[in-house]
KOLDRENDO-493440 format. One record per atom (N, C-alpha, C, CB): residue in one letter; x, y, z; residue number from 1. Coordinates in Angstrom, 2 decimals, always signed. Last residue first. Glycine has a CB too. Layout:
REM residues N
REC  residu       xx       yy       zz  num
REC       a        X        Y        Z  NUM
...
//
This chain:
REM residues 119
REC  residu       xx       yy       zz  num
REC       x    +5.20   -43.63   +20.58  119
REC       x    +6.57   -44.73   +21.31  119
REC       x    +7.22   -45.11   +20.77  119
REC       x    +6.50   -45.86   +21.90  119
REC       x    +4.16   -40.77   +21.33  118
REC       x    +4.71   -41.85   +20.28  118
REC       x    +5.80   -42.32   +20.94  118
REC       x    +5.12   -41.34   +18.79  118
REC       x    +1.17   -39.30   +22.32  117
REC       x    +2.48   -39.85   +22.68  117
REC       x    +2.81   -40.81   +21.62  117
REC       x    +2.50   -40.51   +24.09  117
REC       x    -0.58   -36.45   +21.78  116
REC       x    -0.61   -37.67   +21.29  116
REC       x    +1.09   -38.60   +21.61  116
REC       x    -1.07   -37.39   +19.63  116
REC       x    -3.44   -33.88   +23.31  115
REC       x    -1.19   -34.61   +23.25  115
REC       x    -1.57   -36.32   +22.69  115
REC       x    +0.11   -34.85   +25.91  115
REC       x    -5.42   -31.84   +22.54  114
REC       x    -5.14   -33.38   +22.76  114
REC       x    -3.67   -33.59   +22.79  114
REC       x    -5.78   -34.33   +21.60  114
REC       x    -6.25   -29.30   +24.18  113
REC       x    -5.35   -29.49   +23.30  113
REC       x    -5.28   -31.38   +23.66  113
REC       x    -3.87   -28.37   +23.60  113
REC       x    -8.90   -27.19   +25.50  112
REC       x    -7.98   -28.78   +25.55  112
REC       x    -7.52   -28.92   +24.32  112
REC       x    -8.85   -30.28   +25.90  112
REC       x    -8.91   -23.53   +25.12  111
REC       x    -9.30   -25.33   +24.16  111
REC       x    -8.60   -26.24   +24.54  111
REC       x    -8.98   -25.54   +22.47  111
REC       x    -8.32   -21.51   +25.64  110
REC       x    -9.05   -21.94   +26.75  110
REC       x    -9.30   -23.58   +26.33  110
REC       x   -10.50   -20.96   +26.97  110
REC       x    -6.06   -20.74   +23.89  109
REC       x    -5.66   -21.55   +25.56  109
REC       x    -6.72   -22.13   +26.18  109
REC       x    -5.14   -20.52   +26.81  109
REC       x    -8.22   -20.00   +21.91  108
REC       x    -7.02   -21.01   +22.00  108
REC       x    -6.78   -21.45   +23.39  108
REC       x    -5.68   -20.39   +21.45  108
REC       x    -8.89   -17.89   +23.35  107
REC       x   -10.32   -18.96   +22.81  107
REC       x    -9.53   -20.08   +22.79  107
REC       x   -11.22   -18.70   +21.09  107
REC       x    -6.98   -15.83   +23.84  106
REC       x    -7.81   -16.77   +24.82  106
REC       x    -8.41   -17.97   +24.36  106
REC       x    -8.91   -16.09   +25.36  106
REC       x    -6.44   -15.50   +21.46  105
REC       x    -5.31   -16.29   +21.97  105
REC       x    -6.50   -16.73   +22.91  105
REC       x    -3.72   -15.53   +22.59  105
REC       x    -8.41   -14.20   +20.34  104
REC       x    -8.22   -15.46   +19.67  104
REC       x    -7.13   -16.17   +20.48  104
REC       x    -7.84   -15.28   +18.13  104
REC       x    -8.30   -11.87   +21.72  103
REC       x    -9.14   -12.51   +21.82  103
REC       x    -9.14   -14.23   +21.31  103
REC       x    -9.91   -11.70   +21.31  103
REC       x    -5.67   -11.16   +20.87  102
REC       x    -6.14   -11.20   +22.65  102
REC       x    -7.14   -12.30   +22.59  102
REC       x    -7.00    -9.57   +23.43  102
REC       x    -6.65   -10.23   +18.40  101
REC       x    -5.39   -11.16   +18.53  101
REC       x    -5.42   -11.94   +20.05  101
REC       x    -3.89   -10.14   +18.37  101
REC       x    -8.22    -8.24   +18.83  100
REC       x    -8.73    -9.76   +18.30  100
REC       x    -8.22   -10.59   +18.35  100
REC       x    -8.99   -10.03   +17.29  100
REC       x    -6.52    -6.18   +20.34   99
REC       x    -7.94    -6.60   +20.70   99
REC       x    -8.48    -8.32   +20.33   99
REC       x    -8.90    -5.49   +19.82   99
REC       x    -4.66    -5.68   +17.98   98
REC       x    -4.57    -6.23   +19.24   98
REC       x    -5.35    -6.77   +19.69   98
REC       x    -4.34    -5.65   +20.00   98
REC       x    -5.40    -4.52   +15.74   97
REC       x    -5.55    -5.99   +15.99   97
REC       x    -5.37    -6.60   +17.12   97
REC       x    -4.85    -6.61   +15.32   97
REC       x    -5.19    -1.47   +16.19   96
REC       x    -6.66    -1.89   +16.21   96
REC       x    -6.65    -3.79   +16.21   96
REC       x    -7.53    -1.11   +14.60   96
REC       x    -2.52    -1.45   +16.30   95
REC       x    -3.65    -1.42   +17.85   95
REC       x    -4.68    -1.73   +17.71   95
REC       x    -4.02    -0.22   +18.58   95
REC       x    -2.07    -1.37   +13.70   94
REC       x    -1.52    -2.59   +14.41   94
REC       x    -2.32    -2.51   +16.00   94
REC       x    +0.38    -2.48   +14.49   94
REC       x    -3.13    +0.43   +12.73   93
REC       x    -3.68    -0.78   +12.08   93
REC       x    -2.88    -2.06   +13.18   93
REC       x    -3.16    -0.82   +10.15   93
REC       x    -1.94    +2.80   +13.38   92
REC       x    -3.37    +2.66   +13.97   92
REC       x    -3.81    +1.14   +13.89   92
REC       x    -4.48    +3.62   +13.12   92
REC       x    +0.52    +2.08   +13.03   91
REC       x    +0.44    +1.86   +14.12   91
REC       x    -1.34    +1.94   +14.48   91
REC       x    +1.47    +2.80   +14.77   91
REC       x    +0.48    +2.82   +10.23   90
REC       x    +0.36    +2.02   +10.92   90
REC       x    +0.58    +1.14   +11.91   90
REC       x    +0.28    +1.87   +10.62   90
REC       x    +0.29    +6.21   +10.49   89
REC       x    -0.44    +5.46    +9.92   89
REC       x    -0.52    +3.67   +10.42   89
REC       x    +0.00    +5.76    +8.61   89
REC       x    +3.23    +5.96   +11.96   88
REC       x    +1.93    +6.37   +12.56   88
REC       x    +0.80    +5.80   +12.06   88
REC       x    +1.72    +7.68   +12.46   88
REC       x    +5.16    +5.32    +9.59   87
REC       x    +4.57    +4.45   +10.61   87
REC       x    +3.73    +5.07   +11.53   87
REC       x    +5.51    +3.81   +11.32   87
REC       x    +4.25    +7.61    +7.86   86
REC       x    +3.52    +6.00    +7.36   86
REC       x    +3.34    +5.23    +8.48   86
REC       x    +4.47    +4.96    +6.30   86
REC       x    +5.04    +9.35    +9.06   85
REC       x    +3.42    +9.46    +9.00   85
REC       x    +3.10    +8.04    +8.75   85
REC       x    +2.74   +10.51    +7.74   85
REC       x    +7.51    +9.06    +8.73   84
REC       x    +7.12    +9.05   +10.46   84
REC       x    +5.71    +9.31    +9.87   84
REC       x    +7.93   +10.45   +11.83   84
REC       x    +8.53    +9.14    +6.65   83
REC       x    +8.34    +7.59    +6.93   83
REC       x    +7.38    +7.51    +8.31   83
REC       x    +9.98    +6.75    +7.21   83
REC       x    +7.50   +11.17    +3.43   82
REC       x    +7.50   +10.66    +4.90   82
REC       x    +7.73    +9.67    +5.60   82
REC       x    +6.74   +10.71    +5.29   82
REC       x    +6.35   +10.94    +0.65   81
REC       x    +7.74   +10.38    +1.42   81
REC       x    +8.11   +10.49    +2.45   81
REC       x    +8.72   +10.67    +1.09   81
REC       x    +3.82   +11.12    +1.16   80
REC       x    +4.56   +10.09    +0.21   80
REC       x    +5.89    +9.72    +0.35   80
REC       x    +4.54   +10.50    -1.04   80
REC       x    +3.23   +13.68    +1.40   79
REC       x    +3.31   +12.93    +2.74   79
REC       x    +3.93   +11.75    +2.54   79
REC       x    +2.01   +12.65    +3.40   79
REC       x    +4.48   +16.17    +0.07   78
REC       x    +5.47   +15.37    +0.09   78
REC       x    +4.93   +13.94    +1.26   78
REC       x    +6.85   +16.36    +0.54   78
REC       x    +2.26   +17.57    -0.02   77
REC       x    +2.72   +18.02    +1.35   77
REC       x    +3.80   +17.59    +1.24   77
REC       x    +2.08   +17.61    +2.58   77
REC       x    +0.86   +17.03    -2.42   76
REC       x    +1.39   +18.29    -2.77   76
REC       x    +2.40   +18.85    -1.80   76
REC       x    +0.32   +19.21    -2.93   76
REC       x    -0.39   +14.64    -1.08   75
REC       x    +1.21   +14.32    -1.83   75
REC       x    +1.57   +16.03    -2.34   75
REC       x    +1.08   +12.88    -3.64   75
REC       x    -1.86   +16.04    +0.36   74
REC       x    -0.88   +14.69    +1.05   74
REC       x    +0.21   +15.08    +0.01   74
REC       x    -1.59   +12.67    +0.92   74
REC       x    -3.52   +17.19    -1.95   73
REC       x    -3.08   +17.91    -0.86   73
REC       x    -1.58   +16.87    +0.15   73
REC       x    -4.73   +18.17    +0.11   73
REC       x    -4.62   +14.79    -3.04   72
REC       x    -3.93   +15.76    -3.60   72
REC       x    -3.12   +16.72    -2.57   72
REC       x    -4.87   +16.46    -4.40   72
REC       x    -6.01   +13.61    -0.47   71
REC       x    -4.86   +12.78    -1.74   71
REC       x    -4.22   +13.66    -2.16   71
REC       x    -5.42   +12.04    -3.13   71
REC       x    -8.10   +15.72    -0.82   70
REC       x    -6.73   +15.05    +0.53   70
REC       x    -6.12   +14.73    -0.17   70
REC       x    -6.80   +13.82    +1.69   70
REC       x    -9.38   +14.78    -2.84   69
REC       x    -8.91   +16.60    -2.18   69
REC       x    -7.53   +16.09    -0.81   69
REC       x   -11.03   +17.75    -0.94   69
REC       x   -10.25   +12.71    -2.80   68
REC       x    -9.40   +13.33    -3.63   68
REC       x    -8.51   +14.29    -3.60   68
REC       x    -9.87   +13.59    -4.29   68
REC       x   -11.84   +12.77    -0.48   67
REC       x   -10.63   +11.98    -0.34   67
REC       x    -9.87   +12.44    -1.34   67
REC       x   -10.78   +10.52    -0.39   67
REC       x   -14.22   +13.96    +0.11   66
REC       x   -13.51   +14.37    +0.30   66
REC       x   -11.71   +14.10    +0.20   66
REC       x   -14.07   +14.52    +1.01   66
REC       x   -16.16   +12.09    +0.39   65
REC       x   -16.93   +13.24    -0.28   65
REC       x   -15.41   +13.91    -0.64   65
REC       x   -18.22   +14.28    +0.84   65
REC       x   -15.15   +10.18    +2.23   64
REC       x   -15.89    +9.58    +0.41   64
REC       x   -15.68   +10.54    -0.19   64
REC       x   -17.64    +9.21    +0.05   64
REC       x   -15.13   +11.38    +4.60   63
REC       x   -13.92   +10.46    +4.02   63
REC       x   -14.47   +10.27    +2.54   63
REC       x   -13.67    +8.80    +4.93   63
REC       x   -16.10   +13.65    +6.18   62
REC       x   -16.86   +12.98    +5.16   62
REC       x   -16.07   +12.59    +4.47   62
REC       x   -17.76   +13.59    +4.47   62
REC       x   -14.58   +14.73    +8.59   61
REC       x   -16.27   +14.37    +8.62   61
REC       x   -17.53   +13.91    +7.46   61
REC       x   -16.80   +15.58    +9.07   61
REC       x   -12.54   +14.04    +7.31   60
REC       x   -12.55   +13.30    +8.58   60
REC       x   -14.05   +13.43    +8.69   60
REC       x   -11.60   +13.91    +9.89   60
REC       x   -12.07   +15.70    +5.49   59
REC       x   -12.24   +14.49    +4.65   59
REC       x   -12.31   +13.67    +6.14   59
REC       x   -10.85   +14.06    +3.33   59
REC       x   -12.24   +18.64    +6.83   58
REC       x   -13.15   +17.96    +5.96   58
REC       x   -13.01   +16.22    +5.38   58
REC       x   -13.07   +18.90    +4.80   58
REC       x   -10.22   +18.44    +7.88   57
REC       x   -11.27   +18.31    +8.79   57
REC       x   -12.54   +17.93    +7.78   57
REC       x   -11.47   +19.74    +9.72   57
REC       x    -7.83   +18.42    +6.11   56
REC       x    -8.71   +17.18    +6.81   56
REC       x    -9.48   +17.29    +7.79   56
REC       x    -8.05   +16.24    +7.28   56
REC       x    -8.59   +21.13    +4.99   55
REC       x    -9.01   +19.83    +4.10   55
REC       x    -8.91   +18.18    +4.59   55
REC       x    -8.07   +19.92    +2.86   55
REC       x    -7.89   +22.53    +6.98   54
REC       x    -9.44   +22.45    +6.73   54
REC       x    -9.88   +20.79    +5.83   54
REC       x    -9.87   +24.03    +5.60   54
REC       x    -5.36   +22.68    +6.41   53
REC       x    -5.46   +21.78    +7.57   53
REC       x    -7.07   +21.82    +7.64   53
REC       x    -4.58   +22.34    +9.05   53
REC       x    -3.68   +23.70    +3.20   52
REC       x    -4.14   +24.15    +4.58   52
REC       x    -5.28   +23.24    +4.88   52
REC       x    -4.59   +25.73    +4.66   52
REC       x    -1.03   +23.99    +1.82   51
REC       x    -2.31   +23.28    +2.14   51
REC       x    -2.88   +23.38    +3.32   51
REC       x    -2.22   +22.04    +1.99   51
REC       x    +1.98   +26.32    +1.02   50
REC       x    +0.98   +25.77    +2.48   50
REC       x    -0.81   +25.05    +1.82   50
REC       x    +0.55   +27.75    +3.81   50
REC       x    +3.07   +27.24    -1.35   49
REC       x    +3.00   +25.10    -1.12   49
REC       x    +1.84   +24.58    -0.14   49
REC       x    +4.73   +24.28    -0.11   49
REC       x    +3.49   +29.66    -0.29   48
REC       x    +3.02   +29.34    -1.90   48
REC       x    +2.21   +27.70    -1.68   48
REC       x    +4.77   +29.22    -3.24   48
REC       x    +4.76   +29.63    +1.76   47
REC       x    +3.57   +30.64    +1.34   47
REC       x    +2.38   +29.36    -0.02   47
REC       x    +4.65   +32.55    +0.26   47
REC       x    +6.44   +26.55    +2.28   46
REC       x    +6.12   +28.17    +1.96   46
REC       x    +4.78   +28.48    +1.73   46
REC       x    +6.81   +28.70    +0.69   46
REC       x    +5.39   +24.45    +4.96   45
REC       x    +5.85   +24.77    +3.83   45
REC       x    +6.10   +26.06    +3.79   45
REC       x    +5.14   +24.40    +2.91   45
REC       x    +2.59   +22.84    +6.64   44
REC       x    +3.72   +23.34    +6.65   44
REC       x    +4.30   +23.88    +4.76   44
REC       x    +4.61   +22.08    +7.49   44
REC       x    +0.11   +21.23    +6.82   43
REC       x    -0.17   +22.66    +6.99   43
REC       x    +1.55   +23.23    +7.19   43
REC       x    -1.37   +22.97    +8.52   43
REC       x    +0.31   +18.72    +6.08   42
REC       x    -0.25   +19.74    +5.42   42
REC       x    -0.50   +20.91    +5.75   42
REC       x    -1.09   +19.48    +5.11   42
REC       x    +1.85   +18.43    +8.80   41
REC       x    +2.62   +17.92    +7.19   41
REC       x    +1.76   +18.58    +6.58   41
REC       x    +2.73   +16.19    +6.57   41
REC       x    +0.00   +18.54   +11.03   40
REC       x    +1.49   +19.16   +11.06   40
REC       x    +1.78   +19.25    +9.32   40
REC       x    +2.80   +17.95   +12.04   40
REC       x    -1.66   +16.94   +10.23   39
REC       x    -2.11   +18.09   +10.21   39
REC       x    -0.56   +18.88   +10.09   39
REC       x    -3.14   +18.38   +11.50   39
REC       x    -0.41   +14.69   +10.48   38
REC       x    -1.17   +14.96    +9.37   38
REC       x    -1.10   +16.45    +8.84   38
REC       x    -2.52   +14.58    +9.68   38
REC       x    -0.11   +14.68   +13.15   37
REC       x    +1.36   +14.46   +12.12   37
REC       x    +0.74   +15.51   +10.69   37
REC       x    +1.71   +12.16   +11.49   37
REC       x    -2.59   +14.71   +14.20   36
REC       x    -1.60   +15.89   +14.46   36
REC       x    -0.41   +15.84   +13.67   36
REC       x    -1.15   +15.96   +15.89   36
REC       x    -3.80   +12.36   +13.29   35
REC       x    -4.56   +13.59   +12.85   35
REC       x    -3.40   +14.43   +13.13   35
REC       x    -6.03   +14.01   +13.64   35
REC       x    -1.82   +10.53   +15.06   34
REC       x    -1.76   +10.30   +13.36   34
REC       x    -2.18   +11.79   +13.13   34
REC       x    -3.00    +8.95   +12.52   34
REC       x    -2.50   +11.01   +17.29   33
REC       x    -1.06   +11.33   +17.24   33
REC       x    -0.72   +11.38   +15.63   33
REC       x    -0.12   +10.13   +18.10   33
REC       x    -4.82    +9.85   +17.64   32
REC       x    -4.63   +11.47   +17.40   32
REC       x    -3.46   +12.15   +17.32   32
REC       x    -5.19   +12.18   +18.35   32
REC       x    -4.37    +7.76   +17.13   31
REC       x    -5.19    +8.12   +16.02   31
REC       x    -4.94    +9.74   +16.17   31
REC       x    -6.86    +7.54   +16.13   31
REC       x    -3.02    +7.29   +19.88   30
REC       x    -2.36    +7.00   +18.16   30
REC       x    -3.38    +7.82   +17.14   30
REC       x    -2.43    +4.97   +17.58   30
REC       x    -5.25    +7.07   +21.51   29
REC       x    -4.05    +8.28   +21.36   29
REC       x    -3.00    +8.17   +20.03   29
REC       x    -2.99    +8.20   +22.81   29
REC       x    -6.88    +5.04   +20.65   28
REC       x    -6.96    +6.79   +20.62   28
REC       x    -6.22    +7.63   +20.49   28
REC       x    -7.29    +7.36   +21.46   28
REC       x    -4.94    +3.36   +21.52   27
REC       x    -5.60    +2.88   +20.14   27
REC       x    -5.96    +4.86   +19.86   27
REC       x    -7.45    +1.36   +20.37   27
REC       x    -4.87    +3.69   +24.19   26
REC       x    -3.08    +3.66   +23.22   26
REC       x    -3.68    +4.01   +21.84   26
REC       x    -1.95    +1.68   +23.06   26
REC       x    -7.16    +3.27   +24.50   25
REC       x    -6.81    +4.65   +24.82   25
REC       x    -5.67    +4.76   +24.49   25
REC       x    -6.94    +5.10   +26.07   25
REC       x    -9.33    +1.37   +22.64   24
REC       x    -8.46    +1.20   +23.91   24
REC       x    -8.17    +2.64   +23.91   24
REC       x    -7.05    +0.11   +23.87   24
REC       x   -12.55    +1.36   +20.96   23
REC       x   -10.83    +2.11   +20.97   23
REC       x   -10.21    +2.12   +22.31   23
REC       x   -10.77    +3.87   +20.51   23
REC       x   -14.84    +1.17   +21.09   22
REC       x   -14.12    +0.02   +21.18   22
REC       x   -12.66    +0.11   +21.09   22
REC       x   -14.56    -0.80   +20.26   22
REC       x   -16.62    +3.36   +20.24   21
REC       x   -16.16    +3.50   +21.64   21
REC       x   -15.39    +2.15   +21.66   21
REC       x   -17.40    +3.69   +22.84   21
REC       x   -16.81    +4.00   +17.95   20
REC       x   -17.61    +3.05   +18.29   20
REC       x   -17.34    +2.64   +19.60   20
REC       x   -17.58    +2.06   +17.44   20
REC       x   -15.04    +6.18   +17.04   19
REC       x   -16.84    +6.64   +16.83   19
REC       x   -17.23    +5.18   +17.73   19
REC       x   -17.72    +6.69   +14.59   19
REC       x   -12.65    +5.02   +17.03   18
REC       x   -13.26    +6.02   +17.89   18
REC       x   -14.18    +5.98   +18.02   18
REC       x   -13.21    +7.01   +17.76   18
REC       x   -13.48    +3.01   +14.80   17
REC       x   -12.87    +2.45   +15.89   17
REC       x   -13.01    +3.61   +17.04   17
REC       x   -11.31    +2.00   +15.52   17
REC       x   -13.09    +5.16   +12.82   16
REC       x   -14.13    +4.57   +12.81   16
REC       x   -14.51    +3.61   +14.41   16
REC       x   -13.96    +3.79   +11.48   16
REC       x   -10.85    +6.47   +13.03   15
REC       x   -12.06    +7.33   +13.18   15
REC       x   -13.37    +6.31   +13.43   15
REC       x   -12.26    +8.31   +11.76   15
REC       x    -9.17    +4.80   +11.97   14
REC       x    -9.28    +5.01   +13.37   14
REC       x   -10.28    +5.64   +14.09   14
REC       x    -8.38    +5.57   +13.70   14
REC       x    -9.82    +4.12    +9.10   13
REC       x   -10.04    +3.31   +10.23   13
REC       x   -10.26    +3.81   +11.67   13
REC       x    -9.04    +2.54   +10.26   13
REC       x    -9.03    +6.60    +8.68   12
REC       x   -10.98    +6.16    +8.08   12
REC       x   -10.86    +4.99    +8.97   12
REC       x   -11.50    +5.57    +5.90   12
REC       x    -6.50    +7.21    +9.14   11
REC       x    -7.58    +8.13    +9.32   11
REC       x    -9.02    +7.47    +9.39   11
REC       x    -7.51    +9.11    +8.19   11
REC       x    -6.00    +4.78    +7.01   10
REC       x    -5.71    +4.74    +8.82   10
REC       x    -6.46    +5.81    +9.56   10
REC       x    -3.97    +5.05    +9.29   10
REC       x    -6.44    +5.73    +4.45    9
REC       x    -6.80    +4.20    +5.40    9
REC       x    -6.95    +4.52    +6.48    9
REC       x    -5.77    +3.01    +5.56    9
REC       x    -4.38    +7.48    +4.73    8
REC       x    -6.28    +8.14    +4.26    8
REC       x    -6.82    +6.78    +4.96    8
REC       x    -6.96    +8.31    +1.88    8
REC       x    -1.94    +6.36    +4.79    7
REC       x    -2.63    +7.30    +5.71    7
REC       x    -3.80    +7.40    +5.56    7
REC       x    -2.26    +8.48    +5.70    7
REC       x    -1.98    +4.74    +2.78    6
REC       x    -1.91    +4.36    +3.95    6
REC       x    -2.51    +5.22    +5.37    6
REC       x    -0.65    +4.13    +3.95    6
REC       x    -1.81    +6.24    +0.41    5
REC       x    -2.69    +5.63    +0.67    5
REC       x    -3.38    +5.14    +2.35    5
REC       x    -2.29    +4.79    -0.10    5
REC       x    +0.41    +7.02    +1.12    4
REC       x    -0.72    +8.08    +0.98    4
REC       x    -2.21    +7.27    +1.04    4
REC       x    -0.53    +8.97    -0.58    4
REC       x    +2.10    +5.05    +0.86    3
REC       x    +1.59    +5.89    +1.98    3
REC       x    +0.55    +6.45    +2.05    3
REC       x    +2.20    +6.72    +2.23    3
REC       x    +0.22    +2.23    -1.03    2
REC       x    +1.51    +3.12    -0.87    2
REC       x    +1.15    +4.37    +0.56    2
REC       x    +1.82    +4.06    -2.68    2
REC       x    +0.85    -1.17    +0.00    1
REC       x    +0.00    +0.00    +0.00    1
REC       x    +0.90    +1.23    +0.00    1
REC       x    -0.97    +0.00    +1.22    1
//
């Protein structure tokens, strides 16, 4: 996945995982550690280059309506070559598995495991 991509993902995931209150608070604080990179990277530059930081408030309260406009704006920011947004970006994707990963280990341990002896 390329970054840019990666980021607009991780925004639409984390937001989504917020909205549903199932967000641990590492899981939150990443997402808002992502929106502030974000925001930091499109709202820097010269005069001329500055994108300005409306355009993800807009594609955060309507990701569909609004993604092009980001996209464009990301890579007009250089976010494409960033590495500290990508791994922010996924770090949302790696907190959000925790949870299931937890969950599937329990279900496992909780299962008698048969042992088979060979003589």
């Amino acid at each position: 996945m390329d970054p840019v991509t990666l980021v607009t993902t991780a925004l639409v995931a984390g937001g989504a995982a917020g909205i549903s209150g199932t967000a641990s608070r590492a899981a939150q604080d990443s997402y808002q550690a992502l929106i502030d990179a974000v925001r930091r990277k499109i709202s820097g530059g010269p005069e001329e280059d500055q994108a300005r930081p409306e355009v993800l408030d807009a594609y955060l309260a309507d990701p569909v309506g609004h993604y092009e406009r980001l996209v464009r704006t990301l890579v007009a920011a250089h976010a494409d070559r960033d590495a500290g947004l990508a791994d922010a970006a996924r770090a949302i994707f790696v907190l959000r598995r925790r949870p299931a990963a937890a969950t599937a280990w329990r279900a496992m341990s909780s299962t008698p495991l048969a042992v088979t002896r060979i003589a």
